[in-house]
Structures are given as C-alpha cells and as structure tokens.
VEXDREN-2710 file (C-alpha; in Angstrom, 1 decimal):
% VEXDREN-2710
k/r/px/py/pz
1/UNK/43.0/11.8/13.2
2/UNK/39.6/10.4/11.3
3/UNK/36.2/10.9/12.9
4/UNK/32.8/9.3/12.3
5/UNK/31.9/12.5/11.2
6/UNK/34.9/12.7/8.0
7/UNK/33.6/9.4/7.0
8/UNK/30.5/10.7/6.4
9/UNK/28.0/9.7/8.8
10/UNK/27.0/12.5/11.7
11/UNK/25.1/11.2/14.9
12/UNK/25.0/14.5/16.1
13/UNK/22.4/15.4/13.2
14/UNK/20.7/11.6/13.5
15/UNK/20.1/12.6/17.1
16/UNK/18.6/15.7/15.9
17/UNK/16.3/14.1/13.2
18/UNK/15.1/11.9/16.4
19/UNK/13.7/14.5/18.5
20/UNK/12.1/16.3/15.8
21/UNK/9.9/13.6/14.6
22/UNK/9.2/12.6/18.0
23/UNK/6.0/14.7/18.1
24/UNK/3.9/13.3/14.8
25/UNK/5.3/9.8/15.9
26/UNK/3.7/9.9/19.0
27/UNK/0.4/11.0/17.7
28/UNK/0.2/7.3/16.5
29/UNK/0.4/5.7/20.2
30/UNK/-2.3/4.4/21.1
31/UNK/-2.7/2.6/25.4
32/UNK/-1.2/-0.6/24.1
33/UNK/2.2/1.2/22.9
34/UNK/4.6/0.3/26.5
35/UNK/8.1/1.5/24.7
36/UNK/9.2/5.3/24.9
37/UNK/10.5/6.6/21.6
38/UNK/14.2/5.9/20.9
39/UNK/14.1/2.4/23.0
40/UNK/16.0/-0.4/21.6
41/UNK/12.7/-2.3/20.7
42/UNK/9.3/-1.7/20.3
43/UNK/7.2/-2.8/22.9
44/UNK/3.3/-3.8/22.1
45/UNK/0.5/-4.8/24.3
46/UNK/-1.5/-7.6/22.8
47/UNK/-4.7/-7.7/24.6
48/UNK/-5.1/-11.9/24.1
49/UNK/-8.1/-11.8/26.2
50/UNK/-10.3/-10.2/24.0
51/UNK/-9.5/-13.0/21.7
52/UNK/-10.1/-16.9/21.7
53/UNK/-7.8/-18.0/19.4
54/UNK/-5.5/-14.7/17.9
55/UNK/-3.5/-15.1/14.7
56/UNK/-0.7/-13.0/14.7
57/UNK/-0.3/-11.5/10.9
58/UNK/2.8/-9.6/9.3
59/UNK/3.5/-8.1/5.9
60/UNK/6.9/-6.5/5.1
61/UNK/7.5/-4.1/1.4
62/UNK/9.1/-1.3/0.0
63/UNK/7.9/1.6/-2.5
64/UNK/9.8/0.3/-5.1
65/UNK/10.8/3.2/-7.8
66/UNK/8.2/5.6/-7.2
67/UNK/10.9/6.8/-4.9
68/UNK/12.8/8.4/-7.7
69/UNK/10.4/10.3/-9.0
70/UNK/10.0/12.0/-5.2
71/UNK/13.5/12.5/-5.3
72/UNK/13.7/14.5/-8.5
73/UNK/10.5/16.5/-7.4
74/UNK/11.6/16.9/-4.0
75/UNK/8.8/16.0/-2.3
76/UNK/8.8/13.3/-0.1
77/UNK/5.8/13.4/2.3
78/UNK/3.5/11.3/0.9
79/UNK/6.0/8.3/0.3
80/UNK/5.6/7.3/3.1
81/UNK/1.6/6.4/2.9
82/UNK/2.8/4.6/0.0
83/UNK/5.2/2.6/2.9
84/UNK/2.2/1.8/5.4
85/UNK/-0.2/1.4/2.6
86/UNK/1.5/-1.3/0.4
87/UNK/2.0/-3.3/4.3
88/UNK/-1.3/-2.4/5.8
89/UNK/-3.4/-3.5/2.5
90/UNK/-1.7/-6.8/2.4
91/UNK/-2.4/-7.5/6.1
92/UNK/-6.3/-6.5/5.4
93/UNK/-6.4/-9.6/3.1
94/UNK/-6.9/-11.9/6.1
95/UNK/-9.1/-9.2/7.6
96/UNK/-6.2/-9.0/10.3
97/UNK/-6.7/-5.4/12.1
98/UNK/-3.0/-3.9/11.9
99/UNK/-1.3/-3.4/15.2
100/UNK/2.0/-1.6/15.1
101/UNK/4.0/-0.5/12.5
102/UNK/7.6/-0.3/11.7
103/UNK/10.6/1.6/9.0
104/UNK/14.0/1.5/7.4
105/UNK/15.3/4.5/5.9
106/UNK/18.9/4.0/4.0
107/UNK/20.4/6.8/2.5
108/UNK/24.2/7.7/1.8
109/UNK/24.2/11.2/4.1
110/UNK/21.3/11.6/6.2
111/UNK/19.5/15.3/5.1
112/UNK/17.2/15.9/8.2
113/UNK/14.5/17.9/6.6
114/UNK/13.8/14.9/3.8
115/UNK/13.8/12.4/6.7
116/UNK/11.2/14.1/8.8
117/UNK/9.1/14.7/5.5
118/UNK/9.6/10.8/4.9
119/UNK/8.5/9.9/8.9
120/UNK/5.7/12.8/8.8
121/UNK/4.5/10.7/5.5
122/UNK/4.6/6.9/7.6
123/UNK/2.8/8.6/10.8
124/UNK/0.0/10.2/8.2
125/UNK/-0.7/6.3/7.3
126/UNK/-0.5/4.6/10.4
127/UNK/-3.2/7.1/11.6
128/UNK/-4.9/6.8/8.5
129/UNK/-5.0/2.5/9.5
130/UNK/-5.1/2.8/12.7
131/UNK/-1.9/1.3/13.6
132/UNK/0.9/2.8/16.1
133/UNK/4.3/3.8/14.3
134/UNK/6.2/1.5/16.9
135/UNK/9.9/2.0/15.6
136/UNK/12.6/2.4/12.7
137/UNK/16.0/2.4/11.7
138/UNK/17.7/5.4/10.0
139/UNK/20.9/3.6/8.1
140/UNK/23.2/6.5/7.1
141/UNK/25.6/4.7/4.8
142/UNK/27.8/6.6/2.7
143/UNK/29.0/5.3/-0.7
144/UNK/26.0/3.2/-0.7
145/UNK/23.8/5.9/-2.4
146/UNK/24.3/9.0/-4.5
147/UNK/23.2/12.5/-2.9
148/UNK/19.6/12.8/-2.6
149/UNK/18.9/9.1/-2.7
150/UNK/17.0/6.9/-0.3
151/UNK/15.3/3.9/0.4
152/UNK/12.4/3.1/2.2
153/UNK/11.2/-0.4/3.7
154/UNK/8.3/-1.2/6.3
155/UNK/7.3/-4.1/8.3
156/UNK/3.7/-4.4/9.9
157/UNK/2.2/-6.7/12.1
158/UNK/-1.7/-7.5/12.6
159/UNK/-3.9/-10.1/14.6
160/UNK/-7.6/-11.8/13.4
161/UNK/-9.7/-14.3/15.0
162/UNK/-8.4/-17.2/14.0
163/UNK/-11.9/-18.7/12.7
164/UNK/-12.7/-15.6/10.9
165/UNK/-9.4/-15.2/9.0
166/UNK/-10.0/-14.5/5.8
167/UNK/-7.7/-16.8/3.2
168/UNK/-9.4/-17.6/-0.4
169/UNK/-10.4/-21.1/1.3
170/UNK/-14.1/-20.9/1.0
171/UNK/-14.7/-19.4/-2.5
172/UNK/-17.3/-20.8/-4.9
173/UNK/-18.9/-21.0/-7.8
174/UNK/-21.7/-18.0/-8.4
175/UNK/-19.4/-15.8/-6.0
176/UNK/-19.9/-12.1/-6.9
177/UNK/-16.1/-9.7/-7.4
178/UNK/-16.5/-6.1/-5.9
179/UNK/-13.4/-3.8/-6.6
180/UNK/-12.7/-1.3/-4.4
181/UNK/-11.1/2.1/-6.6
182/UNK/-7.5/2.1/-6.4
183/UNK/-6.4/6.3/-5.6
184/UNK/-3.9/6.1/-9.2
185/UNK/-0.8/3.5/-9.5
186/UNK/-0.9/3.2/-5.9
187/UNK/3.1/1.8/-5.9
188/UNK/3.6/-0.6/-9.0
189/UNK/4.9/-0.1/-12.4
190/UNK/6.5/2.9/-12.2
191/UNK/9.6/1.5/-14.2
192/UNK/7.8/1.2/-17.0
193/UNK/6.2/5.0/-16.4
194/UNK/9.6/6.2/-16.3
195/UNK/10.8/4.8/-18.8
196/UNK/8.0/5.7/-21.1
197/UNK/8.6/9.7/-19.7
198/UNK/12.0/9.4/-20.4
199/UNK/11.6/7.8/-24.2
200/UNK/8.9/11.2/-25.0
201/UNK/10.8/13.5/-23.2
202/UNK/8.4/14.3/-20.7
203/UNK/9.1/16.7/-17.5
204/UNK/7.8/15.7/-13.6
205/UNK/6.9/19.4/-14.0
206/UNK/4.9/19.1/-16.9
207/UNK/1.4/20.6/-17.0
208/UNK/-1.1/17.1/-18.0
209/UNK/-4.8/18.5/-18.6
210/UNK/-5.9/15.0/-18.6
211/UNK/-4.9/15.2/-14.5
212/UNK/-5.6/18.6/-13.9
213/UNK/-2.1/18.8/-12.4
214/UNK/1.9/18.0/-13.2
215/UNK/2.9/14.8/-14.3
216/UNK/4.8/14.6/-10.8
217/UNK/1.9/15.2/-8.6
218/UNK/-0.2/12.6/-10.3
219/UNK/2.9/10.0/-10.0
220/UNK/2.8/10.6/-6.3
221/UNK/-0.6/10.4/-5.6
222/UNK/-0.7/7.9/-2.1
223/UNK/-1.8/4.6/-2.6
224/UNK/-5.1/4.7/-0.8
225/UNK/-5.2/2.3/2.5
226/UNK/-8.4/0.5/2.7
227/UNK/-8.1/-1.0/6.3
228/UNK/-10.9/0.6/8.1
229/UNK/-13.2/0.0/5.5
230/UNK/-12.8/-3.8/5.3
231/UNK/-13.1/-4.1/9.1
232/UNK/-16.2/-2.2/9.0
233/UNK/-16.8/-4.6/5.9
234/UNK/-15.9/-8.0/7.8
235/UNK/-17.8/-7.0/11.0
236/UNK/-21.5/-7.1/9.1
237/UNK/-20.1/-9.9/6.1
238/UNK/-19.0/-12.9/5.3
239/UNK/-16.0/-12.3/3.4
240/UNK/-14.6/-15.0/1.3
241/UNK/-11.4/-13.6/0.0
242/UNK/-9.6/-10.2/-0.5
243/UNK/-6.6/-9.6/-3.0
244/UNK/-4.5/-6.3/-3.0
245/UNK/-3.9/-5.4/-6.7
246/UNK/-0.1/-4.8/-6.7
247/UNK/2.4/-5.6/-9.0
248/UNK/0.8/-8.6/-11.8
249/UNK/-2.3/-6.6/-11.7
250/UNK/-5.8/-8.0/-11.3
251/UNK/-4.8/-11.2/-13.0
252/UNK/-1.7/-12.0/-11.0
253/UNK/-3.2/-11.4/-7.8
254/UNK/-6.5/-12.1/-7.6
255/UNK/-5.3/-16.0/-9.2
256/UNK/-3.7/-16.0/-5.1
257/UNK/-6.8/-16.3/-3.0
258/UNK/-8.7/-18.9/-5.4
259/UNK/-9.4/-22.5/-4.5
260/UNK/-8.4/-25.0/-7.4
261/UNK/-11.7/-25.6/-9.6
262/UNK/-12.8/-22.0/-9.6
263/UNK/-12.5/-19.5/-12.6
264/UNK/-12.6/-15.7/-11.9
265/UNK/-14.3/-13.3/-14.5
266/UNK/-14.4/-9.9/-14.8
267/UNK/-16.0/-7.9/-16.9
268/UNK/-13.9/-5.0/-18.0
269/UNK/-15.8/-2.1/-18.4
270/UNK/-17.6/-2.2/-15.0
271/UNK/-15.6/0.3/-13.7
272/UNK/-14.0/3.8/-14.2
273/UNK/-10.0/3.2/-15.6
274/UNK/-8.6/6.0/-14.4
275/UNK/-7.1/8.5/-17.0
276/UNK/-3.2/7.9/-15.6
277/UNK/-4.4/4.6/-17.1
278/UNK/-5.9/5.9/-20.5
279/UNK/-2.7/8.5/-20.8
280/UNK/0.1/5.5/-19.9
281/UNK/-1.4/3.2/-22.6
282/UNK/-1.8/5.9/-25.2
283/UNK/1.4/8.0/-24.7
284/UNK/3.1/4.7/-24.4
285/UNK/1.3/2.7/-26.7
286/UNK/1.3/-0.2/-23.9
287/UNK/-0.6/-3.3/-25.5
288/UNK/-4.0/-3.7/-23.1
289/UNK/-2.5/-6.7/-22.1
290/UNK/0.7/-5.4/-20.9
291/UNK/-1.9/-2.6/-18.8
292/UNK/-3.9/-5.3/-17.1
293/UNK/-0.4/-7.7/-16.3
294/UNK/1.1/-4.1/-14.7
295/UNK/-1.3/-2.0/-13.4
296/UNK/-4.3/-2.3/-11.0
297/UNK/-6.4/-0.2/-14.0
298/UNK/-7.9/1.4/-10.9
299/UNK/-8.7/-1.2/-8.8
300/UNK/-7.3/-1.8/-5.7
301/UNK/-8.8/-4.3/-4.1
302/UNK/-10.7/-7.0/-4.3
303/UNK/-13.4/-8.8/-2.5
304/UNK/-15.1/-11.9/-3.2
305/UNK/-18.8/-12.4/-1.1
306/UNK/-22.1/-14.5/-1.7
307/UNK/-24.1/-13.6/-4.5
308/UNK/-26.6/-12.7/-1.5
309/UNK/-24.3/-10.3/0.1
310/UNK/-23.6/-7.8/-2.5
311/UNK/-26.3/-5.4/-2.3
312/UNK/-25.1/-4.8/1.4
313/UNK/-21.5/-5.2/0.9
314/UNK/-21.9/-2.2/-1.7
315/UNK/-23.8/-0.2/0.8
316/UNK/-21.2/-0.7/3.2
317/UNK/-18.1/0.3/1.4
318/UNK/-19.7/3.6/-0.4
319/UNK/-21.1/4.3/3.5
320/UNK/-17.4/4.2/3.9
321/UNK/-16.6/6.4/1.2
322/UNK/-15.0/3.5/-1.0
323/UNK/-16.2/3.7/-5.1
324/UNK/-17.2/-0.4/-5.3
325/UNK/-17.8/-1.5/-8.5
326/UNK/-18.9/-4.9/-9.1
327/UNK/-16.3/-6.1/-11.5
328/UNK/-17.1/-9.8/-12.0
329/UNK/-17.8/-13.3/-10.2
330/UNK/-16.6/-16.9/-10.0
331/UNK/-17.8/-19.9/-11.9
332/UNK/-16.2/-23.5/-12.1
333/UNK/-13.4/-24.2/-14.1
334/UNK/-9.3/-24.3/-13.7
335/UNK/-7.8/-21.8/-11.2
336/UNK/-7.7/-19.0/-13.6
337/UNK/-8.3/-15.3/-14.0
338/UNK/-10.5/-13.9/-17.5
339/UNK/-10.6/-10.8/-18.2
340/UNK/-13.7/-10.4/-20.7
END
C-alpha cells in the first residue's frame, strides 16, 4: 500500500500551514474582501460607483534569484515584500491603486515554518500598499525541487480612472525626471551578484563595512513599494509617466513610457549610487555600462511632470518620506534614453 504521504506530499501539514497564517493574512482584509480564507476563489468588492469609467489593472512577477540567497541564509521573511513590491510598483505606473493581491509557492516538500515566514513576508507588503492578500496556492511537488528550495510568484490587480491613467502618452519636450531612491537592488541582477561572490570567494555571512552589515543582509534588503506615495503624488499632480526601474535599469525601462520624438537625459551624478552599487562594480570590476543596463544605481522609480510641477512634486514625495532627486528631463529627438 502507497499513500500521498510516501510520495512525498503531506496535506495533513499543508492544512496546518493554513491555519497558522490565517491570522497575519487577515490583517490585510479590508470591507471589500467577501471570501473567508481557504475558499476556492477570492472574492473582491469593486465599488464601480465611486468610479465613472474604472480600468481594471493587473501585473504578475516573481523574485527571480534573490531567492537563493534567502535559502542559503535562511531567512525568508522579507521575500516576500520583494513579491508584492515587484507587482504593486508596476501597477503604480498607471497610477492604478492596488486592490487585492495574490501567491504561488512551489517547493518539492512543504517545511511549514519557511512557508509562514514566506506568507508573513507577502502580508507585510500588501499592508505596506494597501492591498488585501486575497489568495494563494501552495504546490508541494516533490522531485521538482531539491530540499530547501522554493519558488515564489504573485499576481496583483488594481483599478484608475480611466481619464487619469497614467501611460507615457502625454510626455514632452522640457519635461523634468524625478527618481524616487530605490531601498538597494530591490529584485534584479542578482545573477550577476552571485556569480561575482562566488568568482572572490565571498560568504552571505561575511562582515562588509561598506554596509555596515553581512553581505546576506544587504542582498535581502526589500525592494521598497512606492504605492502610497504616488497616490498621494497623482491626487495634487499631473503625472505624465512613471517607470519601475527593474531589470534593463534606467535605460531599458524608462525608453517604455516615452512617446516617439522625445529623448530622455539624465544627468548621472544627481543622485546618491548606493554603496551595494559602488562595492558590485569595484569588487566585480563591472564596466559602468554593464551597472547602468543591470541595476537601478538606486533609483527606483521614475516620474516625469511639467517643468512647473517639480518644486511641488519634490515637496510631496520627501513629505512622504521618498529621497527624490531630480535626475534629468526630456528634449526632442528619437525615442531614446542618455545617460550623461
């Protein structure tokens, strides 16, 4: 006789996992949540009244390989900001207001503790942008992973006015670029960290006075969710765009939410680079280049408004506790990004 349980895959201990996160779930809820925990799907109230003409918004994304390096230290509740963050900051680009939230965790044998570290993680950053932690999926899958290994995916949905969405539409010429400081690497390029700790023979656990901490702990600093912020941002001005800085750094996104004739330039030096930055480039001896195509170089966002608007737009965001930098502005010229 062959159970579920030889096979590799206990419900008992699933079930258990389910009630114990039940609690920090919850504390995401807000009146519109109608589903109890554990339902089949996740139930949301959208209030379409208080809207004209609503614009439903989703983003969907992973961590990527930061993961590993929570694995091998063993810590594993801040991944899970990293989850909501990467989602949540993508939906803000349309100043869409994030809604519900939901995970996939896939791992070869389901070890409770790490999953409720993981969940505790994804309720800390749908509180931190104001979004209810809806649902999930715990895939216990053995043979699929190697003991200790998981995966982590998330799926967010959002809603904006549909005649103040912000899109990239309505940039111009003599448009002024505020960055918003990025919290470290946030959750790209960290293949080519770990390759370059494994080519100098670096430890997680190794002491970096340049941090003021391990070289672990640095690595899994949250990526910093800048959702209430940009509401606050969009409710007093006109926004033109808004690019995440993720994976292609500053060039590769910030190219997304330009019209065709306009040129973006910014002026390096106009804000602090972080020293994960400095330490990466010099330990590595990464080409600048290379830096600015992988990295966000501590800039996390960015926001294009009128030339008229910045003052206040600065105001704003540091009233918000955001570090905004202005970092550049638009001119005319093919749809391009210059770093000067």
């Amino acid at each position: 006789m062959i159970t579920y349980k030889d096979a590799g895959v206990d419900i008992e201990k699933a079930d258990k996992f389910v009630q114990q996160i039940k609690g920090f779930v919850k504390e995401t809820f807000n009146k519109n949540v109608i589903t109890p925990i554990g339902g089949f799907a996740g139930a949301y109230l959208l209030e379409v009244a208080k809207y004209k003409n609503p614009v439903i918004t989703s983003s969907t994304d992973g961590v990527g390989t930061k993961l590993k390096i929570a694995q091998i230290m063993d810590k594993h509740d801040t991944v899970g900001i990293d989850l909501v963050a990467m989602c949540v900051n993508d939906l803000i680009t349309t100043t869409s207001k994030p809604l519900f939230f939901l995970d996939y965790i896939a791992t070869g044998k389901l070890e409770p503790q790490t999953a409720v570290d993981i969940v505790k993680g994804i309720a800390e950053g749908c509180k931190q942008a104001e979004c209810a932690l809806i649902g999930g999926e715990t895939a216990e899958m053995p043979g699929m992973y190697k003991d200790g290994e998981y995966d982590l995916a998330g799926f967010s949905v959002g809603v904006v006015e549909k005649d103040k969405m912000v899109d990239g539409s309505r940039t111009e010429e003599g448009d002024i670029l505020i960055g918003l400081a990025s919290s470290g690497i946030h959750s790209n390029g960290y293949s080519l960290v770990r390759k370059l700790i494994e080519l100098k023979g670096y430890k997680y656990t190794d002491y970096i006075k340049e941090f003021g901490k391990t070289l672990g702990e640095e690595l899994l600093t949250p990526t910093k969710i800048y959702v209430k912020s940009v509401l606050k941002l969009a409710e007093e001005i006109d926004i033109k765009a808004i690019a995440h800085i993720t994976g292609g750094g500053i060039g590769g996104n910030l190219i997304r939410v330009l019209n065709d004739n306009i040129t973006a330039v910014i002026e390096e030096g106009s804000w602090e680079i972080l020293p994960v930055f400095k330490w990466i480039e010099k330990e590595g001896n990464v080409p600048k280049e290379e830096m600015y195509k992988t990295f966000n170089m501590g800039i996390g966002l960015i926001i294009a408004v009128s030339e008229k608007d910045k003052d206040k737009a600065i105001k704003i965001l540091e009233e918000n506790r955001e570090k905004a930098y202005i970092i550049g502005y638009l001119k005319k010229g093919e749809k391009s990004v210059q770093i000067i």
